[in-house]
N, C-alpha and C positions, 0 to 999 in steps of 0.2 A: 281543661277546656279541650274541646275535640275539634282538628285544626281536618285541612285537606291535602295529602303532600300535593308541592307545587311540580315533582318530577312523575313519580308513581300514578296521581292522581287515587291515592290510598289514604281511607281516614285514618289519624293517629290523634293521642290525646298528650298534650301535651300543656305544664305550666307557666314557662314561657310564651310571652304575648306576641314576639316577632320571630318565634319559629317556623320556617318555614318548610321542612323536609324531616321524612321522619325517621331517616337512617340519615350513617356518614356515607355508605353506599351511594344511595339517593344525590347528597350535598356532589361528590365525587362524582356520578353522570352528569350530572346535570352543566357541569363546566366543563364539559369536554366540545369540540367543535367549536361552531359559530354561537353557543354559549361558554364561550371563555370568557375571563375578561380582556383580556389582550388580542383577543380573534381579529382579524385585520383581512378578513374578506378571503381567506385560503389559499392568501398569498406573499411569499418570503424571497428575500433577495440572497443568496448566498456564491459569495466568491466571481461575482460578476453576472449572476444569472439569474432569471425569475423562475420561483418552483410554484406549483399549484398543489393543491390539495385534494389525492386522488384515493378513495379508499383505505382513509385512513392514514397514510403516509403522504409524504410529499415527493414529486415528479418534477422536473427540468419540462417548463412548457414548450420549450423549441423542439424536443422531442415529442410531445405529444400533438404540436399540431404539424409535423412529419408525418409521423403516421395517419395522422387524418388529411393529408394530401395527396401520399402515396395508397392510401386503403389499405395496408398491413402493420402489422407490429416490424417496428427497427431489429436487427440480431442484434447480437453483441457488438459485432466487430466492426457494427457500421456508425459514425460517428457522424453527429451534424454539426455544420459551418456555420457562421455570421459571413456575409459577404463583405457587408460594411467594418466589419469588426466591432459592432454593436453586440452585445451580448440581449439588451435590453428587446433590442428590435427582431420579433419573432414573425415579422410577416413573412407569412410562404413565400413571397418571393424572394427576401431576402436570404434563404436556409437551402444549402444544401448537404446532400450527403456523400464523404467522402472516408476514405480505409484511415485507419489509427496515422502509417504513416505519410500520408498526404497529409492529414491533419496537423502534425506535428511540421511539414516540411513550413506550413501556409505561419503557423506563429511563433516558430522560429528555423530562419531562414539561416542555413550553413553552406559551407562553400565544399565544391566537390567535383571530382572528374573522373576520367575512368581507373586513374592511379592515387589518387588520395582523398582524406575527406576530413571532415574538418570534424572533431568533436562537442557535441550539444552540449556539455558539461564544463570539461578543461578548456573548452574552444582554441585546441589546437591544430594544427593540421597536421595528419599524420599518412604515413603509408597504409592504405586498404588491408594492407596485413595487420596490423596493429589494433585489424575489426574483428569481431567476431562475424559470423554469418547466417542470413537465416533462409534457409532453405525454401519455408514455405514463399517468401517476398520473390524469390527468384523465378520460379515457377509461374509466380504469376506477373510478370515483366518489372518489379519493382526493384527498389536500390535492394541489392542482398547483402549490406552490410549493415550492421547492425549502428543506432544513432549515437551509443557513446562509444568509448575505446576500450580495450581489454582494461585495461587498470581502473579506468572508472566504473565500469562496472562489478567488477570484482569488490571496489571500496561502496559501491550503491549494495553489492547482494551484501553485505558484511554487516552496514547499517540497518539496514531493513531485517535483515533475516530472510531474505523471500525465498532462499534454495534450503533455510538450517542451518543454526547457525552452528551446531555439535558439526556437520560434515564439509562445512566452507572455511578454511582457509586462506589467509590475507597472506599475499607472499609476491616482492618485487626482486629486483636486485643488490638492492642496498638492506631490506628489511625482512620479516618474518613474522607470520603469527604462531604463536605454542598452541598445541593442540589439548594441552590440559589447563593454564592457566589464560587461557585464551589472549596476554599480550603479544603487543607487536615489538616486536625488540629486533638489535641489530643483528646481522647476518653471525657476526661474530658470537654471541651470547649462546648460538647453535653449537653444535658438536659436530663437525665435519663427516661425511660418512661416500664413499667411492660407489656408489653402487649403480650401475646400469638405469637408466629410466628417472632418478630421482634427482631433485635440484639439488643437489650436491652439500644438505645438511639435516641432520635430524628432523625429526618431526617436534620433539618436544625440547625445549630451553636445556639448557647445564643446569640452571636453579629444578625444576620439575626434575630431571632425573635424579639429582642427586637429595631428594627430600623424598622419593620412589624408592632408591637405594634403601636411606635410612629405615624407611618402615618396614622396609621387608628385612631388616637384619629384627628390629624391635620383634616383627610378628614371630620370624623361625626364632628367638631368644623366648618369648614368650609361651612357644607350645612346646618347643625343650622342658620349661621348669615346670608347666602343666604336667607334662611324661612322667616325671621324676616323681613329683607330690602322688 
């Protein structure tokens, strides 16, 4: 029986009476977009926000109707507000736009002064030394310390991986990471070493060097008896 695809709008013949497409191609277009069956108008809520459906992908509409107030595309680095703290409520008047750390200061608020500050993480208050610093914020009149503390940070780049996690190292004062089997073990588990510049212990565990040791006696025992045969 010679049918009409309902996608293609291409004749096909087919023996089945409630076929309706003449590839899985075809069945496969045809449920894409506002033919899905689940399509709900190209619009989705995720993590507090409304996304629209823009070429194919989905968009954050507080940003999109940003930029149709301002007449330009947002950069990176510029972040839009809920004034109300409605995520939901995208009217231009309620949206403004403001830098990463402004943003951060408005939804979560930490204590601070010109000699300490409080960490977004531990939420400790610590001395401004205890910060890292970031040059470009200073420059431009902002806090130049950075929002978490050296040690949170160090344990956020550790978890994440965001610097590598082959060249970042975890290392406090009570503790240590090995640089080959990447635990964190105690100070002690180290091998002590005096040397100018360095935190005062090995890079790699007592267990890692001494299974290091061992293969290299196996490997020079092994290319010995090679020599010989």
């Amino acid at each position: 029986m010679e049918r009409l695809c309902e996608h293609c709008r291409k004749p096909f013949t087919s023996d089945h009476h409630d076929q309706r497409f003449c590839s899985r191609s075809c069945v496969t277009a045809s449920r894409v977009g506002n033919h899905a069956p689940n399509w709900k108008g190209g619009i989705k809520e995720e993590h507090g926000y409304l996304l629209i459906r823009v070429k194919g992908g989905y968009v954050r509409e507080h940003r999109i109707v940003m930029e149709q107030k301002i007449g330009r595309p947002l950069r990176d680095d510029e972040l839009v507000h809920h004034r109300d703290g409605n995520g939901f409520n995208n009217d231009p008047d309620n949206l403004e736009i403001v830098s990463r750390t402004s943003h951060r200061q408005k939804h979560v608020p930490t204590f601070r002064n010109k000699t300490h500050k409080q960490c977004s993480r531990c939420r400790h208050v610590l001395p401004r030394s205890e910060f890292g610093v970031v040059k470009e914020a200073a420059e431009k009149g902002n806090d130049p310390s950075r929002f978490r503390c050296k040690l949170c940070w160090r344990i956020h780049a550790l978890i994440t991986g965001k610097y590598g996690r082959n060249n970042f190292t975890f290392r406090i004062s009570t503790h240590k990471q090995c640089v080959r089997c990447r635990a964190v073990k105690p100070r002690w588990a180290f091998h002590p070493r005096r040397i100018e510049g360095e935190d005062g212990h090995s890079s790699s565990c007592k267990l890692c060097v001494r299974l290091e040791r061992t293969l290299r006696r196996h490997r020079k025992k092994t290319v010995a008896h090679a020599a010989i045969k």
